[in-house]
N, C-alpha and C positions, 0 to 999 in steps of 0.2 A: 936479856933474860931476867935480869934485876926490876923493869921496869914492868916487865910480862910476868910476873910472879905478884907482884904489887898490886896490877889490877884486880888479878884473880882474886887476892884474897879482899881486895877491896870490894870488889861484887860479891864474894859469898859473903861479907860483914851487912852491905846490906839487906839483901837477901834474907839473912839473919834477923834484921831489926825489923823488915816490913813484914815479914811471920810475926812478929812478936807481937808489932806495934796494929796489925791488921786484924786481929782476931776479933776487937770490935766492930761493929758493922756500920759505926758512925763515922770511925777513921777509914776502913776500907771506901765510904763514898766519898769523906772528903781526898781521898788519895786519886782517886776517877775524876773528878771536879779541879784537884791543881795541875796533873797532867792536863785533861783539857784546856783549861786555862792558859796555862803555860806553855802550851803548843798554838794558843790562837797568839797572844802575843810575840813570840819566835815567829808565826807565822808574817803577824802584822808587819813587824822590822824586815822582815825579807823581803816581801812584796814592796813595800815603801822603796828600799834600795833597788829594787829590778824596775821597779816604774819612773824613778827617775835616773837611774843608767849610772848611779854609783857603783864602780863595782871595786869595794871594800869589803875586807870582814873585822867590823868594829870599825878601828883605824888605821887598819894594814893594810895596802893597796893590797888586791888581790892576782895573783901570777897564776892562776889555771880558773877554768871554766868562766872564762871573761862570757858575760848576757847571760848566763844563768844565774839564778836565786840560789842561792848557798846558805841566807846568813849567816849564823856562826859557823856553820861548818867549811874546811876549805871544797869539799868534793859535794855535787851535786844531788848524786847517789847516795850519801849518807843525810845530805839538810831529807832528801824526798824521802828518806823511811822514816826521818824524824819527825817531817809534817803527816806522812802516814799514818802513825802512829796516832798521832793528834785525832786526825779526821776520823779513822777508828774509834777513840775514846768518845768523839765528841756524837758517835754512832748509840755506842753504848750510855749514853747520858739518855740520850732519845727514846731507846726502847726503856729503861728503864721507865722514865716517867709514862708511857704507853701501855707498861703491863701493871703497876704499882693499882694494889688491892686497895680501895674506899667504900667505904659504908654506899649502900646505890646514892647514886647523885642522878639528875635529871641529864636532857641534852644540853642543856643550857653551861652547868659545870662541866660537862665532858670537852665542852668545846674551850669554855676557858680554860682545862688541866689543858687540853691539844697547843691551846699559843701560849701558855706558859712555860711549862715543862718537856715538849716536843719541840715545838718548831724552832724557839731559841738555839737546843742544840744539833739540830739539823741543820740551821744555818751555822754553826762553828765547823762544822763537818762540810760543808759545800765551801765555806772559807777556806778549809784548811788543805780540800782539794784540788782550789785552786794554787795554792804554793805549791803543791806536786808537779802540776803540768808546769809550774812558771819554774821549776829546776831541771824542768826537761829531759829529765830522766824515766825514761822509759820502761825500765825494770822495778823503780820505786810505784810507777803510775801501776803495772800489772798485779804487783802482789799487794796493795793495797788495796785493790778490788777484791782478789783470792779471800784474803783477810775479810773484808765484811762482808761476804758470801757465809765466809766459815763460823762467821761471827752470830749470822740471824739463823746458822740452819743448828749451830751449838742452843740459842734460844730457842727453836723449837724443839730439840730434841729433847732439854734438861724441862719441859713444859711449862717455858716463860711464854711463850707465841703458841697458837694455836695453827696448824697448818693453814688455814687457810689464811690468817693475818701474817704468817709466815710469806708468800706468794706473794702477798702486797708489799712487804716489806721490799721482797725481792725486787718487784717489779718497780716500785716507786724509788730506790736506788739507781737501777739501771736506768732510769727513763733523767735520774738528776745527773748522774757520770753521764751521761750523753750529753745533755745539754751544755755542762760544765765543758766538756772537751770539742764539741762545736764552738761553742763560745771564745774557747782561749786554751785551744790545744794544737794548734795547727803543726806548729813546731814540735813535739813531742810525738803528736802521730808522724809525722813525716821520718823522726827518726827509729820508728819503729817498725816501717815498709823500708830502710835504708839494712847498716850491716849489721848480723845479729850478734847475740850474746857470743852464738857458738861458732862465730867465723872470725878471723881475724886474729889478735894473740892469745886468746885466750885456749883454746882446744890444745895451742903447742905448751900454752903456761903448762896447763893441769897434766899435761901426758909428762914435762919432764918432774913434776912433782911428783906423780908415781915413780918414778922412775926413782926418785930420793929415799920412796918412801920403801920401794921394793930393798935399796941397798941396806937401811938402817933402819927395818919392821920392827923393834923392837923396842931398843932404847931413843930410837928419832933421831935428831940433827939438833935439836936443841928449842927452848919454849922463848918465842919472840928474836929469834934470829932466824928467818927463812931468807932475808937479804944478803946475808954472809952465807948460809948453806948453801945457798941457790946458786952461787955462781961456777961454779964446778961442772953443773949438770946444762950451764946455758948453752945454747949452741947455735946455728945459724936459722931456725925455723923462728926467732926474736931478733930481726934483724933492727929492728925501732934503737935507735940512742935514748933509750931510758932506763933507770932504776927499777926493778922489780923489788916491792919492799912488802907483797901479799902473794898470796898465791890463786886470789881473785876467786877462792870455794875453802872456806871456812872449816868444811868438813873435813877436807883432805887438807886443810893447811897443820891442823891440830894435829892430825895423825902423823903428819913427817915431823910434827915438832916433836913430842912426844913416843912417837911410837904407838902399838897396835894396844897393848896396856895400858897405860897411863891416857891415851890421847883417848880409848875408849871408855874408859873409864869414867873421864871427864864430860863426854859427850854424852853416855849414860844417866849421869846427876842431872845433866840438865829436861834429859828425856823421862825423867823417872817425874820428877818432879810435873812437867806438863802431862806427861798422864794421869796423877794423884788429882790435880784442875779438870781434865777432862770426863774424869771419874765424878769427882765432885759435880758436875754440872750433871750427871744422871743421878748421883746421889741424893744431891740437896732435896729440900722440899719449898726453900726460899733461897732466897740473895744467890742466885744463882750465875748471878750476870756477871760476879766476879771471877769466877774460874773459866767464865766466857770469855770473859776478857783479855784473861791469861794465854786462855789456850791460842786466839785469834791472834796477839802480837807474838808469841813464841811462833805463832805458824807464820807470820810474816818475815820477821826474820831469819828462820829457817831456812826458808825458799828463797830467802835474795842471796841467803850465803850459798845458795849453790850456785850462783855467779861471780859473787863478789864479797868483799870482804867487813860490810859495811856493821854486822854484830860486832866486831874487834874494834870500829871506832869507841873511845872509853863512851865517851856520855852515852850512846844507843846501848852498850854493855850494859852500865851502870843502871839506866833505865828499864832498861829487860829486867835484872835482877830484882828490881822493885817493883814492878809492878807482878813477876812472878811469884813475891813472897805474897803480896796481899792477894792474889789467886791461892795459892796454898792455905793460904792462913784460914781463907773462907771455902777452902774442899771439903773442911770437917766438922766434927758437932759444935754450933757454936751454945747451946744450951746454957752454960756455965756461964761466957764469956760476955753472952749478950742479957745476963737477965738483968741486969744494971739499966742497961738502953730500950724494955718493953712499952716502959710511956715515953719514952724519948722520943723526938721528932729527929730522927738523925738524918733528914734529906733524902739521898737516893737511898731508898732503902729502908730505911727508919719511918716508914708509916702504916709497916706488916707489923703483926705483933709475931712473940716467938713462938715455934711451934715446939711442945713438948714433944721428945722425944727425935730432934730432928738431930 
């Protein structure tokens, strides 16, 4: 509980500082730019180790998910939302430079802004797709698609795309996820036509968690002890000789820890917050790709914690928290915050001047 309290307030501290430190629009792009970054290299190491059949993380032999791509992480499911995450970012580099306002330039610059500022990061996103399938994780590969669906249809809606560059977007996606998973997804899809999310231990996990959560609705079982609460309620429908140390749905893990109070409460913050982002993306009148941004990885990991437990790994926590602050930081007026950065070249983003009154 000691160690589940720790994180917590270790994400709302950051959380804290990328509101603070995000409100300019110069750091908000370089924060889009080192996640990217920082997820093609994570990527590059993992791939490197899956292609030559090391299966280590760092220097620790590896004891579960031997031939999948993990890098740092030990589980599959957690490396695939974290290169998710990536190939999403490296999405949102893409359209930015694709809607980003200049004085008219000819065809000639359009094509050179298209291989400079597009395609580079379109290829970090096809890269970083490919670490997906090469973790084999099948739930990472679905919501990560969910994700930049949610991602170009949040840019149409906030009037970064225009419907119809909107469709192309769509469609030029889909037609690269296709190719990407002919290519080198064989193994992934195969275990996607194999057993599903909702057969096997899981359906009996989450029903005897209810079942925890019916006895102690109030005050919970306790914040990061479900391993020690959990055994009381196990029974023979978990016949595996395994450890249960999640409760494999994020949503209902909180609530038996906590209770219907507190565990909603806390689920509340975090929801209150991705609607203030999703707000902002109708709101803004610029830089709107940051609350887009927010919204789409809060929506990924959303969605995979109703299978699994992969938000409560700390670094996917910790990263969430940060990249929600700089969505929130850029939901509101930044008039004040950016009149410093109006001749500034701040990159993604820093080549619109500020609109009064936004």
């Amino acid at each position: 509980s000691v160690h589940a309290v720790m994180l917590l307030l270790s994400c709302g501290l950051i959380f804290v500082l990328a509101t603070q430190l995000g409100r300019r629009r110069h750091r908000a792009a370089q924060a889009v730019v080192a996640v990217a970054v920082s997820g093609a290299v994570y990527g590059a190491a993992a791939l490197a180790f899956h292609a030559l059949g090391v299966d280590y993380v760092l220097w620790l032999p590896k004891w579960a998910y031997l031939g999948d791509a993990t890098g740092t992480f030990v589980g599959r499911t957690a490396f695939g939302a974290f290169a998710g995450i990536g190939a999403l970012t490296g999405l949102v580099q893409a359209l930015q430079g694709h809607v980003s306002r200049l004085p008219t330039i000819g065809p000639g610059a359009r094509i050179e802004r298209l291989l400079s500022r597009v395609i580079p990061w379109l290829f970090v996103s096809v890269f970083l797709l490919l670490a997906v399938l090469a973790s084999h994780s099948r739930g990472a590969l679905l919501v990560t698609l969910a994700a930049c669906l949610v991602l170009i249809v949040a840019a149409a809606v906030g009037g970064l795309l225009r419907a119809r560059h909107a469709v192309v977007w769509i469609v030029a996606t889909g037609v690269i996820v296709g190719t990407v998973v002919l290519a080198d997804g064989d193994v992934t899809v195969s275990r996607l036509w194999g057993e599903g999310d909702w057969s096997g231990d899981r359906p009996n996990l989450l029903r005897l968690t209810w079942a925890a959560i019916s006895d102690a609705p109030f005050v919970g079982h306790g914040v990061g002890a479900f391993e020690q609460s959990f055994y009381p309620y196990r029974d023979l429908s978990l016949p595996r000789d395994v450890i249960y140390g999640h409760a494999h749905n994020a949503w209902a893990e909180t609530i038996m820890a906590l209770g219907w109070p507190a565990g909603g409460c806390l689920l509340m913050a975090i929801i209150a917050v991705v609607f203030v982002c999703a707000v902002g993306v109708i709101r803004r009148r610029q830089d709107q790709i940051y609350p887009a941004w927010a919204v789409s990885v809060a929506f990924l990991l959303g969605l995979q914690a109703v299978i699994d437990f992969t938000v409560q790994i700390p670094a996917l926590a910790a990263l969430l928290a940060y990249i929600l602050g700089i969505g929130y930081a850029q939901s509101w007026s930044q008039r004040n915050a950016n009149a410093s950065d109006v001749s500034r070249d701040g990159g993604l983003g820093g080549e619109r001047s500020s609109v009064p009154g936004d």
